[in-house]
C-alpha atoms as one frame of an Amber mdcrd trajectory, in Angstrom:
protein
 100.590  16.292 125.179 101.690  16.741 121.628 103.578  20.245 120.420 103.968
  18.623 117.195 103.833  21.869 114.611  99.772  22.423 112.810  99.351  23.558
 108.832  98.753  27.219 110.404  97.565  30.380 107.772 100.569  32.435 106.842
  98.981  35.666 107.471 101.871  37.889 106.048 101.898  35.462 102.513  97.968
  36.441 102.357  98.076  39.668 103.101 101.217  40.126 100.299  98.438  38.031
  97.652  97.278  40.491  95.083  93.693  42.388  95.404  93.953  44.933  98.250
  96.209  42.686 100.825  98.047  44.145 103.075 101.345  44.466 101.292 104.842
  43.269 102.546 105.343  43.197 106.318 108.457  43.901 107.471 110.814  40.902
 109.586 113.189  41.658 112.403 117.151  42.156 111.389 118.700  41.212 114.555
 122.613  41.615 113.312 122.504  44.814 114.995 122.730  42.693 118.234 124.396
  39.426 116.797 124.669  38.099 113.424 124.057  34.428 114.028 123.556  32.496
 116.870 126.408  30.885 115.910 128.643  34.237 115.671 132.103  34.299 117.248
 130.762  37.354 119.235 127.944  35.381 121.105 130.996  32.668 122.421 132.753
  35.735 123.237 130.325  37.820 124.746 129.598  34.759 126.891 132.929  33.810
 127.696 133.713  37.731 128.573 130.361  37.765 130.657 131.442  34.504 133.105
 135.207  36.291 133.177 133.672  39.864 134.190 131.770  38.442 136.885 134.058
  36.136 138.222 136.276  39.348 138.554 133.894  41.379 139.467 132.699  39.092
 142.934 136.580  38.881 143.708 136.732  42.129 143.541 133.950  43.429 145.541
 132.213  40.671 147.366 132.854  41.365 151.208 133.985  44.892 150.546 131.273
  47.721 149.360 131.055  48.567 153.145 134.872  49.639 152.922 134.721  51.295
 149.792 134.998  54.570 149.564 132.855  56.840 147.225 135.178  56.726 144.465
 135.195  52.753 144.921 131.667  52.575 145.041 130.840  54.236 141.594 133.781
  52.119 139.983 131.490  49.205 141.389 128.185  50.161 140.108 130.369  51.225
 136.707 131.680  47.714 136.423 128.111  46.344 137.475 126.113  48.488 134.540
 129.010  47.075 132.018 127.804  43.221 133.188 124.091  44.281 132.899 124.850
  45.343 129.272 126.940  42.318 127.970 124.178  39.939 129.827 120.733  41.876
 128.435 122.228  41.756 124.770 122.485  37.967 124.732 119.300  37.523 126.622
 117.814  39.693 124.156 119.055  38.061 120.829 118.043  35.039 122.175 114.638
  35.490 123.279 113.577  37.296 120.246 114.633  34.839 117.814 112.802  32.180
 120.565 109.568  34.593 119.829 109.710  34.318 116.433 109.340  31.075 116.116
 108.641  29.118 119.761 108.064  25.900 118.067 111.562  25.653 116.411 113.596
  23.003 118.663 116.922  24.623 117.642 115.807  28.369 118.837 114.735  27.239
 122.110 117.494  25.334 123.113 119.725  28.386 122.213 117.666  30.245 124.480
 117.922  27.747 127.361 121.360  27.314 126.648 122.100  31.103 127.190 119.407
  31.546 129.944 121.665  28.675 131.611 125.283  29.992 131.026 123.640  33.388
 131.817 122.308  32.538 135.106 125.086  30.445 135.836 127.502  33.222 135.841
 125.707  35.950 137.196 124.833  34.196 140.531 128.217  35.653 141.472 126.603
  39.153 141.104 123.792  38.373 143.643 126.329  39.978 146.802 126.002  43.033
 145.434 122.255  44.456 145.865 122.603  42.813 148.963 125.935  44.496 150.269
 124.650  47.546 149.030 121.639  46.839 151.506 123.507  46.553 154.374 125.725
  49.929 154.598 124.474  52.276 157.152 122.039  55.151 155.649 124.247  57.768
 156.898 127.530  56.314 155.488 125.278  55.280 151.858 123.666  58.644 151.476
 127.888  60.524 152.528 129.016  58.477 149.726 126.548  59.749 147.505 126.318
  63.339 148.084 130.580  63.364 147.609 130.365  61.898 143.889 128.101  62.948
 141.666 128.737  60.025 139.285 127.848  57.807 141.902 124.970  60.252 143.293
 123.227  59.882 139.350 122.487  56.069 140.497 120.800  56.935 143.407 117.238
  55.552 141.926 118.722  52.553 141.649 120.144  52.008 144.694 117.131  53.464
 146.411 114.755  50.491 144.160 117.515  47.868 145.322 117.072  49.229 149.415
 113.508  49.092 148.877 113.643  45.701 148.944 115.713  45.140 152.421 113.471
  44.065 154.457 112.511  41.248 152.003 115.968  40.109 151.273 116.698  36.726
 152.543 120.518  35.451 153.362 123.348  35.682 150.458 122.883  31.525 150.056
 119.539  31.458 149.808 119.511  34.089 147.546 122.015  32.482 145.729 120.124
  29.009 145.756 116.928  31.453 144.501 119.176  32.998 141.175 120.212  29.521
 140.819 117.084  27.924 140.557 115.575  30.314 138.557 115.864  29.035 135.154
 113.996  25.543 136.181 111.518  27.536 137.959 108.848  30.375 136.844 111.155
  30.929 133.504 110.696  26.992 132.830 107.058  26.890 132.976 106.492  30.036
 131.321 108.134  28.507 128.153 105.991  25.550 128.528 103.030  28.133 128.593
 104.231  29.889 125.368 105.014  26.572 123.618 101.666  24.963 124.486 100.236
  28.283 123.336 101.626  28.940 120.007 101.155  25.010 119.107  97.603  25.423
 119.265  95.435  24.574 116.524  91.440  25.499 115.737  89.438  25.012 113.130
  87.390  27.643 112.280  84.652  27.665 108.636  87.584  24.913 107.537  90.162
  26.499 108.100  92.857  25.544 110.311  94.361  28.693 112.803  96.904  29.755
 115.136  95.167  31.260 118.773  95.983  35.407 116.874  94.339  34.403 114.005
  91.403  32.518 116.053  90.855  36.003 118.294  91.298  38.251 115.286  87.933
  36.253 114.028  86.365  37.417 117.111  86.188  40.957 115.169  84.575  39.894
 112.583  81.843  41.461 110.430  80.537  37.948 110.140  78.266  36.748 113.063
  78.234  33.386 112.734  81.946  33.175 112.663  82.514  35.025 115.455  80.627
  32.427 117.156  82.456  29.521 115.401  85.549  31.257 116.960  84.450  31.780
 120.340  83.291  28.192 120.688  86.497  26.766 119.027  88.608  28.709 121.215
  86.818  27.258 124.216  86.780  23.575 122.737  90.639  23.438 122.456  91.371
  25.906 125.862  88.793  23.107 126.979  91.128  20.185 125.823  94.486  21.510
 127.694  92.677  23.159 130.278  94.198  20.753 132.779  97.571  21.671 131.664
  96.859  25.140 131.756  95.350  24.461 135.805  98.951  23.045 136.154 100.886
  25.866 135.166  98.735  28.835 137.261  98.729  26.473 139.767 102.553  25.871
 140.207 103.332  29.728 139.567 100.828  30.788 142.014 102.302  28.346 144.738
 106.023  29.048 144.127 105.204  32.934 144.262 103.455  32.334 147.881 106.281
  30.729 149.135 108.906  33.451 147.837 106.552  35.898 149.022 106.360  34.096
 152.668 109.860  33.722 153.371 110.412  37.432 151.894 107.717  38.662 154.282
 106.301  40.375 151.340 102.311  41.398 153.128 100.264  40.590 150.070 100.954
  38.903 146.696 101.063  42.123 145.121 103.570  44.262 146.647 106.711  42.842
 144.942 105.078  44.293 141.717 104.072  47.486 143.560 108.098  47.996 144.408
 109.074  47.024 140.954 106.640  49.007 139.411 107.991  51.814 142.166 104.119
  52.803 143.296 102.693  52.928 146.337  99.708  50.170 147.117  97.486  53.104
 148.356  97.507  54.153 144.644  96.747  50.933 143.023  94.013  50.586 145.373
  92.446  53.900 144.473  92.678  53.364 140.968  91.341  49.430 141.128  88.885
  51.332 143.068  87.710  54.246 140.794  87.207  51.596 138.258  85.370  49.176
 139.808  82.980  52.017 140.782  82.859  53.514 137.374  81.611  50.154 135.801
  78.531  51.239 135.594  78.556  54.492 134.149  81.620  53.013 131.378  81.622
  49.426 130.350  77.768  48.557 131.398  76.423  51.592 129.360  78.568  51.064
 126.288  77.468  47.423 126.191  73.371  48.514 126.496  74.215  50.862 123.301
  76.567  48.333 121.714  73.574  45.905 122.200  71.142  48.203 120.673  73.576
  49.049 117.776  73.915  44.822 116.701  69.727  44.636 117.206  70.425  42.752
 120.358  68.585  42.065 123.489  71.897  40.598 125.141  75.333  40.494 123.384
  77.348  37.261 123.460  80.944  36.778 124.589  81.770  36.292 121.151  79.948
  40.037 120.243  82.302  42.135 122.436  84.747  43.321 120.124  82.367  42.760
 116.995  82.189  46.048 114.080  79.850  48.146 114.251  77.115  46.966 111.041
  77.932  50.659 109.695  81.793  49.668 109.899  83.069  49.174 106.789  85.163
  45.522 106.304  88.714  47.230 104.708  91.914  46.292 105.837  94.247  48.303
 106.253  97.318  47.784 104.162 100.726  48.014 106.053 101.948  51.263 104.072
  98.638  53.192 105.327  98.723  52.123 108.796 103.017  53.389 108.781 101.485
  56.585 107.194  98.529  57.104 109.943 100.909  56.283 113.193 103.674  58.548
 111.228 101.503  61.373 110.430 100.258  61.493 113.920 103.437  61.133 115.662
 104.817  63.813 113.656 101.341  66.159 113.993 102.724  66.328 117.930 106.304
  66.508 117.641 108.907  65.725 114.657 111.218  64.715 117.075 108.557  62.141
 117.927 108.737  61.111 114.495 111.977  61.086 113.847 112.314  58.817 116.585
 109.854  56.370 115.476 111.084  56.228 111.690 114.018  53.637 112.085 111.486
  51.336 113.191 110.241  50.914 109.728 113.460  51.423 108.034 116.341  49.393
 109.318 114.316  46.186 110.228 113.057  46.773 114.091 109.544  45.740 113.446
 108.886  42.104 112.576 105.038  42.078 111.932 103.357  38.922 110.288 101.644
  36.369 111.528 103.637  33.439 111.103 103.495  29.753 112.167 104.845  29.476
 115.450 105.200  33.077 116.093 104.150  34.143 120.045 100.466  35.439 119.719
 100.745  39.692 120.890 102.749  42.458 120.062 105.178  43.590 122.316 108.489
  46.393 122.072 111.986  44.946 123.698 114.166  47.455 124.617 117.228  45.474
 124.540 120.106  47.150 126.121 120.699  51.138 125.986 123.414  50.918 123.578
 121.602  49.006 121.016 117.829  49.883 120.075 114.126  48.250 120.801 112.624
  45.532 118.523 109.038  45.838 118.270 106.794  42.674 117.615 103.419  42.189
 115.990 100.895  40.086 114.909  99.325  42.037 111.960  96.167  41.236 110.322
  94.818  44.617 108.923  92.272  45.480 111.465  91.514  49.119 112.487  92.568
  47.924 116.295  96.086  46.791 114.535  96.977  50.060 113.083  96.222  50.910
 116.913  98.683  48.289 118.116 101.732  49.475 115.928 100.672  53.101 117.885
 100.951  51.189 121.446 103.989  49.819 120.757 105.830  52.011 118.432 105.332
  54.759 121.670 106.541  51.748 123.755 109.853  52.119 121.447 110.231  56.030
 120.962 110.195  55.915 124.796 112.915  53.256 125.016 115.065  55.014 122.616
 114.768  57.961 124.664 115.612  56.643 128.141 118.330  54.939 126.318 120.361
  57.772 127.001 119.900  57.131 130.751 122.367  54.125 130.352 121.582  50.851
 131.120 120.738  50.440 134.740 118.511  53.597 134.389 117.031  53.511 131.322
 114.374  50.842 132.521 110.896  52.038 133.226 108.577  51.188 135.606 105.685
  49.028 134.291 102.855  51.998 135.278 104.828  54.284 133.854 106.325  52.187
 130.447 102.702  52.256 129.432 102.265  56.099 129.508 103.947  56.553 125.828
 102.117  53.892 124.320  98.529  54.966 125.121  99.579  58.447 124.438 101.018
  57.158 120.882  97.588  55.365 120.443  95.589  58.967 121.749  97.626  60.654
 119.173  97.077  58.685 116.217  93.026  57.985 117.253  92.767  62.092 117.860
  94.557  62.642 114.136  92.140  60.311 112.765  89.057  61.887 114.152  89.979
  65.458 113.724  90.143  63.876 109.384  86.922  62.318 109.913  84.641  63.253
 106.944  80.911  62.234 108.480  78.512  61.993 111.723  79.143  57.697 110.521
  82.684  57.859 110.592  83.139  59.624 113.698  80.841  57.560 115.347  82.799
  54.634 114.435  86.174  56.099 115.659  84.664  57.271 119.333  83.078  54.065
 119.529  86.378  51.868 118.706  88.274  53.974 120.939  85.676  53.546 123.774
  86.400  49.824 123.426  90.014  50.093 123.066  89.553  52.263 126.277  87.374
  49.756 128.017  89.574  47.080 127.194  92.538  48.862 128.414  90.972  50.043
 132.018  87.875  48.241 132.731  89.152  44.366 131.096  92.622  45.285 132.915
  91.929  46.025 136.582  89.410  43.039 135.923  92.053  40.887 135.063  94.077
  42.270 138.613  91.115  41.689 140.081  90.730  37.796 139.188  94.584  37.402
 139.728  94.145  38.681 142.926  91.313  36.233 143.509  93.766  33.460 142.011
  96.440  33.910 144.508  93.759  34.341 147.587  92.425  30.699 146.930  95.420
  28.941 145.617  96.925  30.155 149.369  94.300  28.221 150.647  95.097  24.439
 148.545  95.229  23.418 144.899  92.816  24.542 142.427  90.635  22.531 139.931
  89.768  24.209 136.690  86.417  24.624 137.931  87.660  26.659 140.597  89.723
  29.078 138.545  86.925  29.293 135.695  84.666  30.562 138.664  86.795  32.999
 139.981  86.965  33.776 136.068  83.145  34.198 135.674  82.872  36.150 138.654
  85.121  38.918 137.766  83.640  38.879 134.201  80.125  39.526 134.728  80.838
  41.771 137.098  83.193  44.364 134.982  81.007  43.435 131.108  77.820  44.063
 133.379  74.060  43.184 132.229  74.149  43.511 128.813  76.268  40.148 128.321
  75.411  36.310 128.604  77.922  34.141 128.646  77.960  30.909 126.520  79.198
  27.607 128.362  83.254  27.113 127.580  83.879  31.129 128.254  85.054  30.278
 131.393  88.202  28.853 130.715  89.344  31.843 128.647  91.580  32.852 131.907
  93.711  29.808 129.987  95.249  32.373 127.242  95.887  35.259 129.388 100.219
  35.826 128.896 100.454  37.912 131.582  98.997  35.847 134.845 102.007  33.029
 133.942 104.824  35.944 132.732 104.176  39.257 134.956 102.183  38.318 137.585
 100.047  41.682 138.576 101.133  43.133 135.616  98.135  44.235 134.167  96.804
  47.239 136.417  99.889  49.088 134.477  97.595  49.339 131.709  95.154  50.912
 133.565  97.286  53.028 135.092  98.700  54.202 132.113  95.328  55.093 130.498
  94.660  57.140 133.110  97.662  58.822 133.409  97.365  59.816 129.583  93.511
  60.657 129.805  95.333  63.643 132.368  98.028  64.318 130.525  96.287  64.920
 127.303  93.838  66.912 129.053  96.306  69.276 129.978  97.829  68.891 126.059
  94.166  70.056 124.994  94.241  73.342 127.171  97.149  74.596 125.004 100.318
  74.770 127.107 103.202  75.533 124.231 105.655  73.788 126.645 104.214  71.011
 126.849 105.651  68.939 124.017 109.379  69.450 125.020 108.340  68.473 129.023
 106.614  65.287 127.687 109.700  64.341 125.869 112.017  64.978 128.907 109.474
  63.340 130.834 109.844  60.097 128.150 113.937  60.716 128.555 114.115  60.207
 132.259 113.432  56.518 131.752 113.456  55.144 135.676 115.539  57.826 137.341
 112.923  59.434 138.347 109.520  58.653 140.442 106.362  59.145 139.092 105.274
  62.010 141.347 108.119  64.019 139.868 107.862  63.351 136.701 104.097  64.008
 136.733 104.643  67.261 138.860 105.065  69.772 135.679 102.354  69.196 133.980
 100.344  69.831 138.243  99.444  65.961 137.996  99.458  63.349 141.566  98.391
  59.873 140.356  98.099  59.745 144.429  95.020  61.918 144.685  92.197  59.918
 143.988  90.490  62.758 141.858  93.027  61.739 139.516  91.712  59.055 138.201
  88.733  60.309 138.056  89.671  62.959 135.645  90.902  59.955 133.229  87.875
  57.825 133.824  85.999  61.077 132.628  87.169  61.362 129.354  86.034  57.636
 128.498  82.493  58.576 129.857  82.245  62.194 127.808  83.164  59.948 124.847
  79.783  57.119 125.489  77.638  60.520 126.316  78.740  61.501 122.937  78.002
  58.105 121.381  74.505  58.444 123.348  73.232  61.659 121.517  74.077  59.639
 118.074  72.367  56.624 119.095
């Protein structure tokens, strides 16, 4: 199949045209990680990393039972140093891969470092398992007599979660090894294939962000062109695409089987450091709450177009009392700013750097991997946050997402490296609370019955999108796994499990035009996080209940959010949530969050 590089539409040279386009958009500086790829520091970094390992295994390996507590911080010390000097390479060179995944030089680079990378850390794979096998009495002594070496205790408690799924040190070995020609191989061959996709849409020729973004468009008829283009071209690779699920989804069953992991979803539940019982309960609550959330909006939204059913291709469509401006970049930096800084200047103060010293790179650009996304990098460095803006209202709601996605990271930075990182369902609670902010500032400014209707009802679909599209997306990767355990999958087969989720979370109001089922094709997350995607959900919620306690006036609870934010993963969620009287494992919980998005549609009801 060809990757040969399309005439794509330079979004960012468009929007800079004059006559109300969306002004300069700002590129990533990545010097503060490396100047080149071909800077001195990168050989050395890489040369230092293989060295510090090497030492590192000779060292430790065949000792942490013997070491004392003193001996045992120096070796998580020395182990946090590696981490560092290995995430800032990986980091450099995966986001100059994502800026342009077409460009032959960047991706060798990155395969090149992913290779040298890999190579020398395999001699750090003893460790978690070492750690593993020390006696809990003799673990937990060690820890209670340092209190360096007691701070790490989340980590070493996420790396014994995993014991009874750890296999032996050379097949773990072989595993690390492996790695870089397995999952990570076909995931670039996924992204590739993705962002060297071409449709044609009212003669002009697009790139798959620029395709969806026409799904919002005022314009009927081109919505439709959109939606049928998109499926004519998923259509043409669809085999491809069967391929690549299918591969993914065997290799993970056969990891899982010889790890004795009991479903194909618990190794995300013990990264994302939450219990199945609550992911079930919140899958749950929103599979029952269909009704009463995305099947209700969709009869009004239906009744809003003059429709008796909506198409696919009408689900994120304006409302015909939205006005068509775009937002220029300058407004949308003053709307997220103003927000952020309406709840705390710290917040903002946070968040400005972004904007100011090159941290955001936001055009659409030939090449460029379709999403937005914030990288933390390593703690001693900053996040990068990436884009793909086209002036739409739901943009200047993206650069909210992800901008709280970085004030976060900045803030667990401080943790250090090996306990900075966030668990997924919790990584996802500052960047639906930086989108709640900035949709709450722009409703308390709005000016008329129309423009407040058009803010709750854009937020109900950013909401639906985010709870009800997400746990149906779990929902159908479940599904995925369940069958491909069973033998290989056709297209047909996947499209099927596709349809059935669909019409069972959009509900009544929708038909579904012939080609919509192979829109499972251009889905990131089923090929890069498998299970992923109930973190969004789970975040939503979690931020419906935390603003509802914001809204009931406690003056503390600003500064506790922020320390909340700060803790980064050294803490679990039922303590952090504990302040604010918050258990995501009662199942009222969710049903508190879920709550808000229906009081929002009863609103929308009495304006109908």
């Amino acid at each position: 199949m060809s990757l040969a590089r399309h005439p794509l539409k330079d979004a960012r040279a468009e929007g800079a045209a004059p006559g109300g386009g969306l002004g300069p958009l700002p590129d990533w500086d990545l010097s503060d990680l490396y100047a080149a790829p071909d800077a001195p520091e990168v050989a050395a970094d890489l040369g230092r990393l293989e060295a510090e390992c090497a030492a590192f295994a000779a060292a430790y390996a065949g000792k942490l039972a013997g070491l004392d507590a003193a001996g045992l911080r120096e070796a998580v010390l020395a182990y946090e140093r590696i981490e560092t000097v290995a995430g800032r390479i990986m980091s450099f060179a995966g986001l100059r891969y994502y800026q342009d995944t077409l460009d032959a030089t960047r991706a060798k680079f990155l395969s090149d470092c992913q290779d040298r990378v890999t190579a020398a850390t395999t001699a750090l794979v003893f460790f978690p398992l070492e750690i593993n096998r020390i006696e809990d009495a003799a673990l937990e002594a060690r820890l209670a007599a340092d209190a360096v070496l007691g701070r790490y205790r989340p980590v070493i408690e996420r790396m014994r979660a995993l014991r009874p799924h750890q296999l032996s040190d050379e097949l773990e070995r072989f595993l690390h090894d492996r790695s870089t020609v397995g999952a990570s191989a076909w995931n670039k061959l996924f992204d590739e294939t993705m962002a060297g996709l071409a449709f044609e849409v009212g003669g002009e020729v697009l790139n798959l962000e620029s395709t969806l973004n026409c799904l919002t468009d005022h314009d009927r008829s081109r919505r439709e062109a959109a939606a049928r283009e998109l499926a004519r071209v998923f259509g043409l690779h669809l085999k491809l695409f069967a391929r690549i699920h299918n591969t993914l989804a065997k290799e993970k069953e056969i990891e899982d089987r010889w790890r004795k992991m009991p479903t194909p979803m618990h190794a995300r539940h013990l990264a994302n450091q939450v219990e199945p019982e609550v992911v079930e309960a919140l899958r749950n609550a929103v599979v029952a709450a269909y009704p009463r959330l995305s099947h209700r909006y969709y009869a009004l939204k239906a009744r809003w177009l003059g429709l008796e059913q909506l198409e696919v291709w009408d689900r994120n469509a304006p409302l015909p009392i939205e006005t068509e401006r775009l937002v220029p970049w300058a407004e949308a930096r003053d709307i997220v700013m103003e927000a952020y800084a309406g709840f705390s200047p710290r917040m903002a103060e946070l968040a400005a750097p972004f904007f100011e010293k090159g941290w955001i790179d936001a055009g659409v650009k030939p090449g460029k991997a379709p999403g937005a996304f914030a990288h933390p990098t390593v703690a001693e460095a900053h996040p990068y946050v990436m884009l793909n803006y086209l002036g739409k209202p739901r943009d200047v709601m993206t650069l909210a997402h992800e901008l709280g996605h970085g004030v976060h990271q900045r803030l667990a930075a401080a943790q250090g490296e090996l306990l900075s990182a966030t668990p997924l369902t919790l990584a996802e609670t500052a960047s639906v609370f930086g989108e709640m902010l900035t949709f709450r500032s722009l409703l308390a400014r709005a000016a008329t019955p129309t423009e407040r209707k058009v803010l709750l009802a854009g937020k109900v679909e950013d909401m639906i999108n985010t709870v009800v599209r997400q746990i149906a997306f779990y929902d159908f990767e479940v599904k995925l796994h369940a069958a491909r355990a069973k033998g290989e999958l056709t297209p047909d087969d996947i499209g099927r499990l596709w349809m059935e989720v669909q019409t069972a979370s959009l509900g009544p109001a929708f038909r579904f035009m012939p080609g919509y089922e192979t829109f499972w094709a251009y889905i990131p997350h089923f090929v890069h996080s498998p299970f992923y995607v109930y973190a969004y959900a789970f975040g939503d919620g979690l931020v419906n209940a935390l603003y509802a306690v914001y809204e009931e006036g406690d003056p503390g609870f600003r500064d506790r959010y922020l320390e909340m934010l700060a803790a980064g993963g050294s803490r679990h969620h039922r303590e952090l949530l504990a302040p604010f009287g918050l258990d995501a494992a009662d199942p009222a919980f969710w049903d508190r969050g879920l709550a808000m998005i229906a009081g929002m549609i009863d609103e929308l009801e009495t304006m109908d």
